[in-house]
PyMOL Python script that loads the backbone (N, CA, C, O; Angstrom):
from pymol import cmd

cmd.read_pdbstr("""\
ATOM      1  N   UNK A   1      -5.656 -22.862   1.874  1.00  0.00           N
ATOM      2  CA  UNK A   1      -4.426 -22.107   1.747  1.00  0.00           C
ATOM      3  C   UNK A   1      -3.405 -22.721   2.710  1.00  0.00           C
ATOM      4  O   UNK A   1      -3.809 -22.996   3.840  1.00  0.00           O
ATOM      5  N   UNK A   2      -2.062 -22.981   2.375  1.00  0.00           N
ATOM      6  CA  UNK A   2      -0.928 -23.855   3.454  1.00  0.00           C
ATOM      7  C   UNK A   2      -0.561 -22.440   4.046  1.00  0.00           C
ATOM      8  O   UNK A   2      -0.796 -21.306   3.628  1.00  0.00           O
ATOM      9  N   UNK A   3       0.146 -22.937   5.246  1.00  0.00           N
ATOM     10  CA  UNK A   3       0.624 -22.290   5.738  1.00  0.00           C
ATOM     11  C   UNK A   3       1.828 -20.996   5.301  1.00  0.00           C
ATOM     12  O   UNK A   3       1.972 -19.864   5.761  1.00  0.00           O
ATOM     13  N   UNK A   4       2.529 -21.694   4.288  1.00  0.00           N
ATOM     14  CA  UNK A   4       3.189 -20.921   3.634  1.00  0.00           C
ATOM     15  C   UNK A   4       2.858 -19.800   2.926  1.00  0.00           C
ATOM     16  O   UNK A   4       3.574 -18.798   2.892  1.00  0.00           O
ATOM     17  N   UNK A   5       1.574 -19.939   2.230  1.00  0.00           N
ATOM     18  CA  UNK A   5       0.772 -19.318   1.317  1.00  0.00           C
ATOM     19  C   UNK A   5       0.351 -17.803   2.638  1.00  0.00           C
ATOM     20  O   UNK A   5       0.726 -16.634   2.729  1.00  0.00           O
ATOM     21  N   UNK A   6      -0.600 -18.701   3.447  1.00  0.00           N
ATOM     22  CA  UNK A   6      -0.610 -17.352   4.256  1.00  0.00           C
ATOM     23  C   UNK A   6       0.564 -16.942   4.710  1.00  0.00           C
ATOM     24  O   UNK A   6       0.881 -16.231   3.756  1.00  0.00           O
ATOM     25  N   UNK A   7       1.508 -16.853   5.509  1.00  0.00           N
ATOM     26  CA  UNK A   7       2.468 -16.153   5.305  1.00  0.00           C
ATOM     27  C   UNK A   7       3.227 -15.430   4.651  1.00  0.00           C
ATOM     28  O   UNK A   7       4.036 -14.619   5.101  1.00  0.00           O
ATOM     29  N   UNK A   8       2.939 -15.765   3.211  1.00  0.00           N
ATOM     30  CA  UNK A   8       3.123 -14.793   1.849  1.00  0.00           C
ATOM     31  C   UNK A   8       2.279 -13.421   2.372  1.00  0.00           C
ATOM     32  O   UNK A   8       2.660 -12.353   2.852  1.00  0.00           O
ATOM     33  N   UNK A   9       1.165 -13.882   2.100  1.00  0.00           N
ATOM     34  CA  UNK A   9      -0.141 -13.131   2.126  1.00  0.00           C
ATOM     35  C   UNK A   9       0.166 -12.320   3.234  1.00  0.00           C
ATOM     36  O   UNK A   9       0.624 -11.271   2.783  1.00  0.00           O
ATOM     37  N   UNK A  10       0.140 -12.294   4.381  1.00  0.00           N
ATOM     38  CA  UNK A  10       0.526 -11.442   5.506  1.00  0.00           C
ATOM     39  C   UNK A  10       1.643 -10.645   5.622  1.00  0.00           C
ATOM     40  O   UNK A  10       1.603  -9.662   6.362  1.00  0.00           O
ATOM     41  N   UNK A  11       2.909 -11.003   4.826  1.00  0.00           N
ATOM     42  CA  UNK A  11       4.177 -10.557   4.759  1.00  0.00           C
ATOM     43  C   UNK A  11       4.013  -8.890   3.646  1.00  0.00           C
ATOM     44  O   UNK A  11       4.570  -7.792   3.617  1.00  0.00           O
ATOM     45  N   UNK A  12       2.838  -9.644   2.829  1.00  0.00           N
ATOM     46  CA  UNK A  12       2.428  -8.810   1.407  1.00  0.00           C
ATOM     47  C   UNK A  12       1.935  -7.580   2.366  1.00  0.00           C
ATOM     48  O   UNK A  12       2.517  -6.495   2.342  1.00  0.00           O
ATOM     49  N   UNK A  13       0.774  -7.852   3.241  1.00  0.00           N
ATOM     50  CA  UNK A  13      -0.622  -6.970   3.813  1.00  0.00           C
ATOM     51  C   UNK A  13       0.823  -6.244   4.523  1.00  0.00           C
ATOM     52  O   UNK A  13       0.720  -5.020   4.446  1.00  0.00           O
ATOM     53  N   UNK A  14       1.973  -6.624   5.108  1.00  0.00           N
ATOM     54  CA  UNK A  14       2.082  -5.310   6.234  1.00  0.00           C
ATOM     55  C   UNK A  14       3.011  -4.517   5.306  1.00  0.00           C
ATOM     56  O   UNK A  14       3.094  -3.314   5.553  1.00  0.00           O
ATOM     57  N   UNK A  15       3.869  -5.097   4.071  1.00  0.00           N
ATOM     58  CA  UNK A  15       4.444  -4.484   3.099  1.00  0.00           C
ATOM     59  C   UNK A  15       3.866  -3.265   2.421  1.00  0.00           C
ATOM     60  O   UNK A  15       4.480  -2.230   2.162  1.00  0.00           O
ATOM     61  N   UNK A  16       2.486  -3.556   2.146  1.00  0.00           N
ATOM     62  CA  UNK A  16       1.291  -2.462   1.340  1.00  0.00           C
ATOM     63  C   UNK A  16       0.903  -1.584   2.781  1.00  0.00           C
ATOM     64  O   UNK A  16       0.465  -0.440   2.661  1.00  0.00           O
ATOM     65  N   UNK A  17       1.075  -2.136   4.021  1.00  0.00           N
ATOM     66  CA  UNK A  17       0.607  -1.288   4.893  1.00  0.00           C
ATOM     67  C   UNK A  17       1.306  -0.041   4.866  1.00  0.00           C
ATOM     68  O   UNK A  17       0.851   1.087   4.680  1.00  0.00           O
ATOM     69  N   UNK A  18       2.889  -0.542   5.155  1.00  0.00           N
ATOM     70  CA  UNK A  18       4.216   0.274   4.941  1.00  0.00           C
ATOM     71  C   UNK A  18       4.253   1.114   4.066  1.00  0.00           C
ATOM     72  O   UNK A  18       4.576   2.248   4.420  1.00  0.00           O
ATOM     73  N   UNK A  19       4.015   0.929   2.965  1.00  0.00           N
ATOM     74  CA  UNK A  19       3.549   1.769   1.627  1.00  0.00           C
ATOM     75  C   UNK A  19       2.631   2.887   1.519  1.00  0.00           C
ATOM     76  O   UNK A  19       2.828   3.915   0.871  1.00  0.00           O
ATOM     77  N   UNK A  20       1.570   2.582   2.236  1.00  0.00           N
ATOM     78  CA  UNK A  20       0.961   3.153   2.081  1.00  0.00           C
ATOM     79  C   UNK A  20       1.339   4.602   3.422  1.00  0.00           C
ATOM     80  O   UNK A  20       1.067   5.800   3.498  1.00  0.00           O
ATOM     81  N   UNK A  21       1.863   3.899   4.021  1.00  0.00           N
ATOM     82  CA  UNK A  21       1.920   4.794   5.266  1.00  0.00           C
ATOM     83  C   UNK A  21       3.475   5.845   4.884  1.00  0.00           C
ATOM     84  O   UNK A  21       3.739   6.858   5.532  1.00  0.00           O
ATOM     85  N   UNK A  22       4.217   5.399   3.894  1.00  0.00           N
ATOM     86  CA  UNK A  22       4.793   6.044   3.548  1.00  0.00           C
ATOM     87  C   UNK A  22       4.340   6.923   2.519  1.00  0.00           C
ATOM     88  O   UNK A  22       5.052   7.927   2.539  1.00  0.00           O
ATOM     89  N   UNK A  23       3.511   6.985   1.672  1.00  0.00           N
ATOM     90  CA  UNK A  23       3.070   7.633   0.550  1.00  0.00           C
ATOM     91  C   UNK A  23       2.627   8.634   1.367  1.00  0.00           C
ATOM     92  O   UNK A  23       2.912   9.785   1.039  1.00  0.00           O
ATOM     93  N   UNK A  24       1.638   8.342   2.912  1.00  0.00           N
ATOM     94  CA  UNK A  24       0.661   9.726   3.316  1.00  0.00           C
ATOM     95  C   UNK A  24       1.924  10.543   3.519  1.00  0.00           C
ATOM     96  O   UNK A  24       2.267  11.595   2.979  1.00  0.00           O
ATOM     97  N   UNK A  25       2.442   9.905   4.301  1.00  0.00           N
ATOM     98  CA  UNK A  25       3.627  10.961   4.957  1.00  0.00           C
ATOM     99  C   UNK A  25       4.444  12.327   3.573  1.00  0.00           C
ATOM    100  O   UNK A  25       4.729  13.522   3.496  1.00  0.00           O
ATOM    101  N   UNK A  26       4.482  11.101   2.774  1.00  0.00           N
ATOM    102  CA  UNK A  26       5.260  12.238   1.658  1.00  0.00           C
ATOM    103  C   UNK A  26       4.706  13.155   1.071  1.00  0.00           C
ATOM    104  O   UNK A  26       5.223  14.189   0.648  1.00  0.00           O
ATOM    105  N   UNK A  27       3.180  12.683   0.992  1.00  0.00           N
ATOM    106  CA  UNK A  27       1.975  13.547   0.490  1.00  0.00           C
ATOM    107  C   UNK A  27       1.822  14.925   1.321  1.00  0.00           C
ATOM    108  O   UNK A  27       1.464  16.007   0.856  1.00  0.00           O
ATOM    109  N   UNK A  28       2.176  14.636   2.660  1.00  0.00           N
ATOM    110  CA  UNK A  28       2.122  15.586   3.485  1.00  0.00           C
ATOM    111  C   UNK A  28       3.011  16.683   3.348  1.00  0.00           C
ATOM    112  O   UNK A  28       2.657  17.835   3.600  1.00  0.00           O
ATOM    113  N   UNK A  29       4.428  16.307   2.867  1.00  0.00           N
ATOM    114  CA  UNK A  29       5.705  16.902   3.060  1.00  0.00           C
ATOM    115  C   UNK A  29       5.895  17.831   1.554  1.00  0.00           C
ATOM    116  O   UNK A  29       6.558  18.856   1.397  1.00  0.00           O
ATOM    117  N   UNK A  30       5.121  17.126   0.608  1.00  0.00           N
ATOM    118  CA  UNK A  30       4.998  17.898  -1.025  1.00  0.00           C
ATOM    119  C   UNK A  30       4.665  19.054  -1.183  1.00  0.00           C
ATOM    120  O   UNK A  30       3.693  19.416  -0.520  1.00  0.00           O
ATOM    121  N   UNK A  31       5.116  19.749  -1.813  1.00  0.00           N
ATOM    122  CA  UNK A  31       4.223  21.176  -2.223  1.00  0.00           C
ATOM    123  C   UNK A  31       4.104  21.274  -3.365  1.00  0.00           C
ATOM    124  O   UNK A  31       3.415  22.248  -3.669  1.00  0.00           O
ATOM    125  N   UNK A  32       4.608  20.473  -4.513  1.00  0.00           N
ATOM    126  CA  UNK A  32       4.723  20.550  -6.039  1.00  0.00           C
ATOM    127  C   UNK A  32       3.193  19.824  -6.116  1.00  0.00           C
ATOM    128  O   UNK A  32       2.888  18.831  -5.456  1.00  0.00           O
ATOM    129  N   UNK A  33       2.481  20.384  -6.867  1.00  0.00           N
ATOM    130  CA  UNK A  33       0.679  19.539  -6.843  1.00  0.00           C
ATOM    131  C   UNK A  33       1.085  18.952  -7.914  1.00  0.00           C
ATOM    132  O   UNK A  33       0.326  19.532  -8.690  1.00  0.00           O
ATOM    133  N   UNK A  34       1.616  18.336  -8.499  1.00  0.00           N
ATOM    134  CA  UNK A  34       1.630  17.807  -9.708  1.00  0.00           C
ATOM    135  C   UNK A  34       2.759  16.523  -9.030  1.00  0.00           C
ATOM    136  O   UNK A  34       2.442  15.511  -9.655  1.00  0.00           O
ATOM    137  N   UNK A  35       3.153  16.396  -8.692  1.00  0.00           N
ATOM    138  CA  UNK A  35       4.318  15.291  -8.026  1.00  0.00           C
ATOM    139  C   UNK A  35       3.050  14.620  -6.630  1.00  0.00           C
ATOM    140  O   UNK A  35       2.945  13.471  -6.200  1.00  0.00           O
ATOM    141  N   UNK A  36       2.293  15.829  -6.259  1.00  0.00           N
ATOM    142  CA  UNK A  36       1.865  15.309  -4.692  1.00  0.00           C
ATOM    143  C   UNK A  36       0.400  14.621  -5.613  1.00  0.00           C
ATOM    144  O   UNK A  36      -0.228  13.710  -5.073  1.00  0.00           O
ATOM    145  N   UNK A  37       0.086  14.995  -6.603  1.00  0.00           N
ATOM    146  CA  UNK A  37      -1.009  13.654  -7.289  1.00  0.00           C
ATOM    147  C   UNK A  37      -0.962  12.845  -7.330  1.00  0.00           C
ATOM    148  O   UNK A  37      -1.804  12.072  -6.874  1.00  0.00           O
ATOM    149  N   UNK A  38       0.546  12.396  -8.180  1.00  0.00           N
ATOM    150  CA  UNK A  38       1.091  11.307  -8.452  1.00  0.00           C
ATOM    151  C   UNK A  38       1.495  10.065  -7.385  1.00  0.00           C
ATOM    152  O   UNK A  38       1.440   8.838  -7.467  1.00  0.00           O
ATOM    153  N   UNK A  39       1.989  11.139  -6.200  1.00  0.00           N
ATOM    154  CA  UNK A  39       1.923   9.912  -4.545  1.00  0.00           C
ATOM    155  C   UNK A  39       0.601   9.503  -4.206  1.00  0.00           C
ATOM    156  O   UNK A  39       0.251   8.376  -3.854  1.00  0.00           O
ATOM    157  N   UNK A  40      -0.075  10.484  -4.339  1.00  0.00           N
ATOM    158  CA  UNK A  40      -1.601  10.301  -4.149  1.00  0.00           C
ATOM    159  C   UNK A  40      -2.283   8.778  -4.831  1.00  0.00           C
ATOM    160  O   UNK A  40      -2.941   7.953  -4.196  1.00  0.00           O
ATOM    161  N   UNK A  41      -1.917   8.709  -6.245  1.00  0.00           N
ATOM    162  CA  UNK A  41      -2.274   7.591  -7.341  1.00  0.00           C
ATOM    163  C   UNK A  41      -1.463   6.283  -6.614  1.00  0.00           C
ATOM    164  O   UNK A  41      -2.102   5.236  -6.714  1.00  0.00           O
ATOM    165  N   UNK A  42      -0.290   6.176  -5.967  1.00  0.00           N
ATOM    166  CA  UNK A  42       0.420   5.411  -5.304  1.00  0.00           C
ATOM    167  C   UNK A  42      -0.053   4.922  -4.520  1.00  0.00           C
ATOM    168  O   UNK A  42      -0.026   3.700  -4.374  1.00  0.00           O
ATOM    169  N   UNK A  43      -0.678   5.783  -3.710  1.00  0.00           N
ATOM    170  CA  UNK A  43      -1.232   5.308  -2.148  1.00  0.00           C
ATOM    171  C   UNK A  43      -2.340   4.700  -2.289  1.00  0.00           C
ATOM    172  O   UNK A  43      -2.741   3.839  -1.505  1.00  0.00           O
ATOM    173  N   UNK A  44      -3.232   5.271  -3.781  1.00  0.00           N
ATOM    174  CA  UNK A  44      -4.481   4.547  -3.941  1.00  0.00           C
ATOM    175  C   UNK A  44      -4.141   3.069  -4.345  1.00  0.00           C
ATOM    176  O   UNK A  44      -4.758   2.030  -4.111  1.00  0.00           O
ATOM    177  N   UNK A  45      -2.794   3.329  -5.127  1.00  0.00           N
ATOM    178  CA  UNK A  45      -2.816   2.055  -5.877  1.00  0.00           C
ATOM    179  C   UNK A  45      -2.187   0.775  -4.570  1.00  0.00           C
ATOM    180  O   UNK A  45      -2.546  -0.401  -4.629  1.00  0.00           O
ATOM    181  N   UNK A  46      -1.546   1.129  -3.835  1.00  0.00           N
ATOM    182  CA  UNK A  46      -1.308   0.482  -2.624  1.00  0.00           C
ATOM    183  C   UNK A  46      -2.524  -0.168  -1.873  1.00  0.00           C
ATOM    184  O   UNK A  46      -2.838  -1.336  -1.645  1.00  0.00           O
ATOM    185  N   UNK A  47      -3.089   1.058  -1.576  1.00  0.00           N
ATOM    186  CA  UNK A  47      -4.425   0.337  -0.979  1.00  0.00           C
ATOM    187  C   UNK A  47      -5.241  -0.708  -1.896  1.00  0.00           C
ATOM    188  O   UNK A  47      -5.481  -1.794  -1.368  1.00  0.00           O
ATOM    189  N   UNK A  48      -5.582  -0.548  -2.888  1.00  0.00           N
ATOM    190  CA  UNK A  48      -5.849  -1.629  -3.913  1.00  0.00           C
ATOM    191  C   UNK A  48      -5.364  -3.122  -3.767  1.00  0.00           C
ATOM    192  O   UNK A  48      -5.980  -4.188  -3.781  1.00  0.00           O
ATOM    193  N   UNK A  49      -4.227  -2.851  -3.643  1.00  0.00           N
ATOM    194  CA  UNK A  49      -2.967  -3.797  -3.210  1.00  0.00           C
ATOM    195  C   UNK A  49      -3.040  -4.530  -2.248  1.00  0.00           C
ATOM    196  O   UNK A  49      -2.617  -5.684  -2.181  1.00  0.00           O
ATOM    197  N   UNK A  50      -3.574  -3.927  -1.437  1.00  0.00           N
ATOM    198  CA  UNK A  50      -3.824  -4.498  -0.002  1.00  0.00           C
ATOM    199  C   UNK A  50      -4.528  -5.140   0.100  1.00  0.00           C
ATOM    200  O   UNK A  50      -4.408  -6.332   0.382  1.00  0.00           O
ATOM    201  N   UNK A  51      -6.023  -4.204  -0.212  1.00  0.00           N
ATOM    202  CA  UNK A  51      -7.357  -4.640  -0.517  1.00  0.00           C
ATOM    203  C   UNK A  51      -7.763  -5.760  -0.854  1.00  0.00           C
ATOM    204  O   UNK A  51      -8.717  -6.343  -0.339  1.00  0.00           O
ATOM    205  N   UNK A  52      -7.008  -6.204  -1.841  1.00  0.00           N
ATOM    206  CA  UNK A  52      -6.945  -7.637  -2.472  1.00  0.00           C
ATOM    207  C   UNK A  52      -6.158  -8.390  -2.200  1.00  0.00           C
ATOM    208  O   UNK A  52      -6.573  -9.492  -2.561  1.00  0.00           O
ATOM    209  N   UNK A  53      -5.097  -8.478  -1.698  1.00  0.00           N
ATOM    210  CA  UNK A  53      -4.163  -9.613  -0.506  1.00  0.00           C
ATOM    211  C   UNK A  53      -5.709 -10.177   1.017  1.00  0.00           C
ATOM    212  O   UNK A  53      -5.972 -11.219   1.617  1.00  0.00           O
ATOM    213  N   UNK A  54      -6.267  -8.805   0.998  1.00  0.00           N
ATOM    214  CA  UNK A  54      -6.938  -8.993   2.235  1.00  0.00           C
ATOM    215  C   UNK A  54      -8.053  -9.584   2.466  1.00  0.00           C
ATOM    216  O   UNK A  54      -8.356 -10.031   3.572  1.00  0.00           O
ATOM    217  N   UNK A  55      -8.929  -9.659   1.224  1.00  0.00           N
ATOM    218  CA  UNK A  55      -9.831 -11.010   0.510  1.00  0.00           C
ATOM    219  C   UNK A  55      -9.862 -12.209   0.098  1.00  0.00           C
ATOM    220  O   UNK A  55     -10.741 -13.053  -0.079  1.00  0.00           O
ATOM    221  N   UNK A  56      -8.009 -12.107  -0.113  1.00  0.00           N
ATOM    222  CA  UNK A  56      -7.610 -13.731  -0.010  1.00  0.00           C
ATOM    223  C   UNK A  56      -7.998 -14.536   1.280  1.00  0.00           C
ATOM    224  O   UNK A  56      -8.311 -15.726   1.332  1.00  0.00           O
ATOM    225  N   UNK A  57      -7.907 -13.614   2.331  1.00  0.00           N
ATOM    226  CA  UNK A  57      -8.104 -14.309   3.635  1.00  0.00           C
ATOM    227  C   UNK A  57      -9.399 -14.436   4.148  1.00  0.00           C
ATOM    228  O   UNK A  57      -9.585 -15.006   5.223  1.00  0.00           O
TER     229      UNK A  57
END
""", "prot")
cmd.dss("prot")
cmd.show_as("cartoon", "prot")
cmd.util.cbc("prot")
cmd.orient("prot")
């Protein structure tokens, strides 16, 4: 992997970090259960996201 490549890759991991750390927060702040699922599916799908940027390495 060049250097560039990882730097993608790392730029990606703290982007999905961000994401994700925003989804808990909103999850927290929801009271509609039907909207606070849907952040829920986000945050999973983020972590996914991550997950797999983070196996590249």
């Amino acid at each position: 992997m060049t250097n560039k490549e990882l730097l993608y890759v790392e730029d990606a991991l703290g982007h999905e970090q961000y994401f994700q750390t925003q989804c808990c927060e909103t999850i927290n702040k929801l009271q509609d259960g039907e909207l606070k699922s849907f952040v829920q599916q986000l945050e999973q799908a983020h972590k996914t996201i991550f997950q797999s940027f983070y196996g590249l390495l």
